[in-house]
TIZA-471356 format. One record per residue (C-alpha): residue in one letter; chain; z, y, x. Coordinates in steps of 0.05 Angstrom, whole numbers, always signed. Each point is the difference from the previous one (the first is absolute). Layout:
BEGIN
  rest  kette       z       y       x
     a      A       Z       Y       X
...
END
This chain:
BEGIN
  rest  kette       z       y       x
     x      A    -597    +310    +918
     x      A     -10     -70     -18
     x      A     +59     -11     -51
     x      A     -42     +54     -55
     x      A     -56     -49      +2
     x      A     +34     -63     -20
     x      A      -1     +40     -71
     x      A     -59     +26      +2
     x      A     -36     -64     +18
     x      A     +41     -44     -55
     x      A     -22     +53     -47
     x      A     -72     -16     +22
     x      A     +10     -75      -7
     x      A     +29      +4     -69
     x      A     -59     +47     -14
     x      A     -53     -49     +22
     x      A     +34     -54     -33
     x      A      +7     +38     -63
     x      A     -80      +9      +2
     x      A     -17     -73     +24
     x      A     +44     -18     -64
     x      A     -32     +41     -49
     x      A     -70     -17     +24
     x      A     +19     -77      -7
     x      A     +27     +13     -78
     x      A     -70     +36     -16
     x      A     -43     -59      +2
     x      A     -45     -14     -41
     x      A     +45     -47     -38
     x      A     +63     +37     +15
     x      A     +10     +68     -30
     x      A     -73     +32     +19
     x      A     +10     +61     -31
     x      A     +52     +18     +64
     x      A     -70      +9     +35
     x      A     -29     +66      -2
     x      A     -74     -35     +14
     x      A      +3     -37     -72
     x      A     -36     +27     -49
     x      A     +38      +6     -75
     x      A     -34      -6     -69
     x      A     +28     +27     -58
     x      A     -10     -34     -62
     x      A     +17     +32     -77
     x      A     -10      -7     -76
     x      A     -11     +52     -50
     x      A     +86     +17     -14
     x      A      -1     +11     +78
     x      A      -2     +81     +24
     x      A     -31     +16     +53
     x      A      +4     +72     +39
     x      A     -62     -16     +37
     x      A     +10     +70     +50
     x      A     +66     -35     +24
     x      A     -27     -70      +0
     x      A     -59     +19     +48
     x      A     +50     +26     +52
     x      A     +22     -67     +14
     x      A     -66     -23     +55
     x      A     +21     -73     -10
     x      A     -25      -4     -68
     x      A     -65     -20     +11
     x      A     -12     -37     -70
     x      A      +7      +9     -73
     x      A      +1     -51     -56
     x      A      +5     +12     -68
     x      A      +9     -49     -70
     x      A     -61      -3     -29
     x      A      -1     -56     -60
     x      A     +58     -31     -33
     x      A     -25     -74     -29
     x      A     -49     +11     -57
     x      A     -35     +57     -30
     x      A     +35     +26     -60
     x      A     -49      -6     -63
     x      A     -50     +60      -5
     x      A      -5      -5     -79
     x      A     +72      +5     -42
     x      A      +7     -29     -67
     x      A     +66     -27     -39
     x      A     +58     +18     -31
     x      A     +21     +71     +22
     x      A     +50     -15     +60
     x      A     -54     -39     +22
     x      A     -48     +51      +4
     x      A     +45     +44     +24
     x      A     +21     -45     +62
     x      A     -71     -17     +11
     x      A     -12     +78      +0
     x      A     +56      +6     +58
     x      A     -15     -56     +32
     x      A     -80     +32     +12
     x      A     +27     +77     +13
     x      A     +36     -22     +53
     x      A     -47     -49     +29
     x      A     -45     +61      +8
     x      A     +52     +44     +29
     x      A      +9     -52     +45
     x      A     -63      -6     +24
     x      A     -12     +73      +5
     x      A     +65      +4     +42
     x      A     -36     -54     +36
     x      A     -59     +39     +21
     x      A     +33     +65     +19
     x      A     +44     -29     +53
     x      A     -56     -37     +19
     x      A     -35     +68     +14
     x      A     +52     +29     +25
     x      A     +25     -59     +51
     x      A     -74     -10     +30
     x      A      -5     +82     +11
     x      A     +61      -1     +45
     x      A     -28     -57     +42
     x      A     +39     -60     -29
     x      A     -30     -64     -10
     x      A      +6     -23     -80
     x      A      +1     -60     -24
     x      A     +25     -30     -73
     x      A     +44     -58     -33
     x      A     -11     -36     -57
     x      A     +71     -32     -32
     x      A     -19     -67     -25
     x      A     +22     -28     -64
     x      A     -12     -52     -44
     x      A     -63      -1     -33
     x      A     -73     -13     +10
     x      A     -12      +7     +79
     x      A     -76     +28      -6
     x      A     +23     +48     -52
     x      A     +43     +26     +43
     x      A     -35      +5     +60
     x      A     -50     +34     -28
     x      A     +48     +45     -36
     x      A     +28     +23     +75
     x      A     -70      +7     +25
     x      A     -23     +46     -62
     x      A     +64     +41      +5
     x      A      +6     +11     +83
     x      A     -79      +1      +7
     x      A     +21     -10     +80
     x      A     -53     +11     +49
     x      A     -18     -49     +61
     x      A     +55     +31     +50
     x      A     +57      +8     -49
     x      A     +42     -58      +0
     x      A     +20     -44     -64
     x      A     +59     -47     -17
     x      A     +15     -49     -45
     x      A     +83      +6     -18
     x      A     +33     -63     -12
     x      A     +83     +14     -16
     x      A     +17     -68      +1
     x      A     -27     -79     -28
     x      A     +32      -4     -66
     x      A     -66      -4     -37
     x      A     +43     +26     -68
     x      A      +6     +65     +43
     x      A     -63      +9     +45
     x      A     -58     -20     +15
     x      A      -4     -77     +16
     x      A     -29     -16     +72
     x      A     -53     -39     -28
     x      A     -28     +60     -40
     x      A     +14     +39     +52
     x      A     -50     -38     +40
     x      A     -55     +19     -56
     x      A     +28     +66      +4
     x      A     -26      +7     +65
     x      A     -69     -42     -12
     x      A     -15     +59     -53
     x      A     +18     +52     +42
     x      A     -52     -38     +54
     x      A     -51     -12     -50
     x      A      +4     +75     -12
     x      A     +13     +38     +64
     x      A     -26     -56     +56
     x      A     +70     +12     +40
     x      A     +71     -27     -19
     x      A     +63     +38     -21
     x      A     +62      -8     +44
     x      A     +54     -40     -23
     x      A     +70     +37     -11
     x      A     +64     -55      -9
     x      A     +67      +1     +14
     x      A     +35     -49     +51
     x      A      +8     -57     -50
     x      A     -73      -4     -30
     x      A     -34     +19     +65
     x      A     +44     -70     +22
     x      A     -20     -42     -61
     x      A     -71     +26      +9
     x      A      +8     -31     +73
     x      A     +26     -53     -14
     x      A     -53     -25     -53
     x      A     -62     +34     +39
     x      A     -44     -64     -14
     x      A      +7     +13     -68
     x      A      -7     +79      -3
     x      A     -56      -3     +56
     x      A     -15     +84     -14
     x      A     +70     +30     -10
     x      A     +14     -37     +72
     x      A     -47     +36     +27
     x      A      -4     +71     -16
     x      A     +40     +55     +37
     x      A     +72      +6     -15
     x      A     +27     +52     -26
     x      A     +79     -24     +18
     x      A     +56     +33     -54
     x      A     +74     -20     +41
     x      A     +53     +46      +8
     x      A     +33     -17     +58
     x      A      +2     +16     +67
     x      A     -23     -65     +30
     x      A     -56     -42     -26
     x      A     -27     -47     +62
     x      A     +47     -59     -41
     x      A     -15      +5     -65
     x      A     -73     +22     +14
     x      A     -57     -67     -24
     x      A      -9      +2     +61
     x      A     -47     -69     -12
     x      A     -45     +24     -33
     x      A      -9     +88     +13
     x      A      +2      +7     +72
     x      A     +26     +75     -12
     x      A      -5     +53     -55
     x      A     -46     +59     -16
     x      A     +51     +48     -30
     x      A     +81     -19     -11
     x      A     +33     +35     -52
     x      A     +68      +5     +39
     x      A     +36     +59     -41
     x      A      +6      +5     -81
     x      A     +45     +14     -55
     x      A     +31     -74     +16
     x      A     +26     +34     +72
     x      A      -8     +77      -3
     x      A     +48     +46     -30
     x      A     +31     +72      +1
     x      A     +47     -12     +57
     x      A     -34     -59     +40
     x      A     -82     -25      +6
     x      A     -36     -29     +52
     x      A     -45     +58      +6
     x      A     -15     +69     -40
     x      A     -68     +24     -16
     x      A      +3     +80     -10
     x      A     -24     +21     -71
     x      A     +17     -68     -34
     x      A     +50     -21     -43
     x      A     +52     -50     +31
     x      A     -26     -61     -37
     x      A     -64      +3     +30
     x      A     -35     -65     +29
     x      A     -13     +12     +74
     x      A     -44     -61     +46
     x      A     -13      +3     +61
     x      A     -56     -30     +48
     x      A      -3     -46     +53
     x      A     -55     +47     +43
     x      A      -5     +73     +21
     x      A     -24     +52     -41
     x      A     -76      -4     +20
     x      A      +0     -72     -11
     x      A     +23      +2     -69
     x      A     -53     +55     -16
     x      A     -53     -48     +24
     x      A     +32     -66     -35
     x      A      +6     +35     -62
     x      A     -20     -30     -62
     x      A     +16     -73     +22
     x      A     -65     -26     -44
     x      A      +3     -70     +38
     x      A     +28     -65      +3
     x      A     +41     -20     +55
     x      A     -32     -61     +45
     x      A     +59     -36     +21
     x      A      +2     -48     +53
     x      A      -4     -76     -26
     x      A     +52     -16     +61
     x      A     +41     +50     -18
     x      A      +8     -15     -73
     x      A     +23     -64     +30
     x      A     +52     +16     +44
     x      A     +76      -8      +0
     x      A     +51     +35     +25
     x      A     +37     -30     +63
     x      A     +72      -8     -12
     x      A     +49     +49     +17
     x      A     +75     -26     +28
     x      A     +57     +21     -48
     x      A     +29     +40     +56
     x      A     -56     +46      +9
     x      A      -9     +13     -66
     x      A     +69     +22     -11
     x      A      +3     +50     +54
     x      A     -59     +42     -19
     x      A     -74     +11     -10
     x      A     -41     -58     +13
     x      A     -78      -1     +13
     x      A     -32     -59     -45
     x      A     -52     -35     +37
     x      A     -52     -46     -29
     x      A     -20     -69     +26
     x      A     -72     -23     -15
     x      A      -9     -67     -37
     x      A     -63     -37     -27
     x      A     -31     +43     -48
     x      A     +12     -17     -76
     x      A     -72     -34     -28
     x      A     -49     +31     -49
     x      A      +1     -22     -74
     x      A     -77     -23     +17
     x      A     +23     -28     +71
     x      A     +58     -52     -35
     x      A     -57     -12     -60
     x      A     -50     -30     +53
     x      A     +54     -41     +32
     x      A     +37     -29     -63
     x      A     -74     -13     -25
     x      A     -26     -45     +64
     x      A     +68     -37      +3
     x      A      -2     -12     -75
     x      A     -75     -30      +9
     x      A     +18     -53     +48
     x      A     +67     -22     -41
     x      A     -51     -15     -55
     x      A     -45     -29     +39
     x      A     +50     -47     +22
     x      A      +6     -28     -69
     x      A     -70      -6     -12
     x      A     -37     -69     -11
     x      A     -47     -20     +55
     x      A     -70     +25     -19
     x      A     -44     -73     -13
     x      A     -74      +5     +23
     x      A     -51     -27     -42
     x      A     -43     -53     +34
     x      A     -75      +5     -12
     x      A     -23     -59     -48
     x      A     -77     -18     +36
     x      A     -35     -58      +1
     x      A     +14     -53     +63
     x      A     +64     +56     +13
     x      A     +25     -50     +45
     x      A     +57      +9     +54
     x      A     -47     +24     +56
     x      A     -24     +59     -52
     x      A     +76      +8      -4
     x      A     +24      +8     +59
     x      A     -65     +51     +15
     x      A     +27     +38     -67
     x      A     +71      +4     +29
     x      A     -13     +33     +68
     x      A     -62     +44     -28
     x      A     +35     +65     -18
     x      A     -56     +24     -42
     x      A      -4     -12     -74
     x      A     -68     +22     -24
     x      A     -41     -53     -30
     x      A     -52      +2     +58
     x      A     +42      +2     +63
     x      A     +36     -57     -33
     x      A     -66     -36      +1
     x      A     -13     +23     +70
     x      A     +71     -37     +20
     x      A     -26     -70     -31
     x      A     -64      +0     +27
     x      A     +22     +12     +63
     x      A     +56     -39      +2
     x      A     -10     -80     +42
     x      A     +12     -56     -63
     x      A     +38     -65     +30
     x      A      -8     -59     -35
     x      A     +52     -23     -36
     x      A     +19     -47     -51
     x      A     +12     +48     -40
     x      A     -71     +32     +15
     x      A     -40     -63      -2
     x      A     +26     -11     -69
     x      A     -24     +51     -23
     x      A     -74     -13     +25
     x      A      +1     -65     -27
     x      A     +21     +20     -65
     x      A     -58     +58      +8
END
């Protein structure tokens, strides 16, 4: 009797180790998706197809975004040479079909209970323009969320960061909340790394575009202490034969993210419309070193060591200021006081000016008259010449 349950308790072991191992991949930072409590947002432009009866099966999806704007309006009035016209013609029909696709999935979406929310690709151009060309086009409502789409920092390309900062003032100005910020690994780095410089695209929620299965080393991890939605599964990593995970009614390109929280969470999160307050000690930590050997044999957990934090521009202003005051004070000529020119000023009435600190006319007085006159040579001299 006991030789039949060597098996079957190995075949429990491996079973629980099987599950301990899959629970420790879905982290939040290691292939999330694995867990059946993450929420999934799908996220599509106008060439994507969408079979929204089959999508809805799916109870993960709990989100949709959609492309609103792309860069800057096209021009409402076309004049030119005739291929000019013409393009400027297509270029306006199918901004408006667009937009019209826009608004019925938008309809459609918020009727079957998903959240909605809309992207604006930046490009280069005039940053207000454009951010009030994605306003006027996705006319979003408080709870729907918005996103500001950066591909990448070539500034020939996209959008450069330091529009993209007035990008988002407009979109303040005009809405009183913030869009969330959607990079891929490299920009969301080089926005991390310069945050002093780009002080609001370091702070809004992330919207993190990487395409593998493990981000917890490559995530800024200095600067965003996590993500709000990771785009995990794309064209870049999803095929016919292989993707990281399938959404029913969608074609296979389809951008998928995925959210650090359950489902309810998300629903109350949603729309992101803040900045992120992070910790001044945390900005200024560093990572404690890891040993080559542990590195090399597997998944490491980076810890942070607090240091002093880094000093405001205003704080190191202040300081440079006072210690530049007393280096030119140093080469300063000694200030020379004026005696007062009276008649009989003798050296009693100058010793009483010297220890008097007061320097109005009348206490001056005060100091002579009460000061005791010795008599001097110098003194008597001067009565006899009087």
């Amino acid at each position: 009797m006991k030789k039949p349950a060597r098996p079957l308790r190995r075949l429990a072991l491996l079973a629980a180790a099987v599950a301990l191992g899959t629970a420790a991949q879905a982290s939040d930072f290691s292939e999330p998706w694995k867990n059946a409590d993450r929420p999934l947002v799908i996220d599509a432009y106008e060439y994507n197809s969408i079979d929204w009866q089959q999508l809805v099966t799916d109870k993960r999806i709990a989100g949709f975004i959609n492309k609103a704007s792309d860069g800057l309006p096209p021009p409402y009035f076309c004049f030119g040479a005739e291929a000019d016209v013409k393009l400027c013609k297509a270029q306006w029909k199918r901004y408006a079909v667009t937009r019209e696709l826009f608004q019925t999935r938008k309809v459609v979406a918020k009727a079957l209970g998903l959240k909605w929310g809309a992207y604006h690709l930046a490009r280069p151009g005039n940053p207000v323009e454009q951010a009030n060309n994605f306003i006027d086009f996705a006319e979003p409502a408080p709870d729907e969320l918005i996103a500001l789409d950066i591909e990448g920092i070539d500034a020939t390309q996209w959008m450069s960061l330091e529009d993209a900062e007035e990008f988002v003032r407009q979109v303040h100005r005009r809405l009183g909340r913030f869009p969330v910020l959607y990079v891929n690994g490299k920009t969301a780095q080089y926005i991390a790394d310069n945050r002093y410089q780009y002080r609001l695209l370091s702070r809004l929620p992330l919207w993190y575009a990487r395409y593998k299965p493990d981000i917890d080393v490559h995530f800024p991890m200095g600067n965003w202490q996590g993500y709000a939605l990771w785009q995990f599964s794309a064209q870049a990593n999803c095929g016919r034969f292989r993707c990281p995970y399938r959404v029913p009614g969608t074609p296979h390109d389809i951008d998928v993210s995925v959210a650090p929280m359950s489902a309810d969470e998300l629903r109350q999160e949603w729309a992101f419309g803040g900045l992120l307050d992070v910790p001044a000690d945390y900005l200024a930590s560093i990572p404690v070193p890891v040993p080559r050997e542990t590195a090399l044999a597997g998944k490491v957990t980076i810890t942070y060591a607090d240091v002093a934090t880094p000093p405001t521009v205003e704080e190191m202003v202040a300081v440079l200021g006072s210690r530049w005051e007393r280096f030119r004070d140093g080469f300063r000529m000694p200030v020379v006081k004026t005696v007062p020119q009276r008649p009989g000023f003798g050296i009693v009435q100058y010793v009483a000016w010297k220890r008097t600190e007061q320097r109005t006319p009348e206490q001056i007085d005060a100091a002579f008259a009460a000061a005791d006159p010795v008599n001097t040579a110098s003194t008597a001299l001067d009565h006899k010449r009087h």
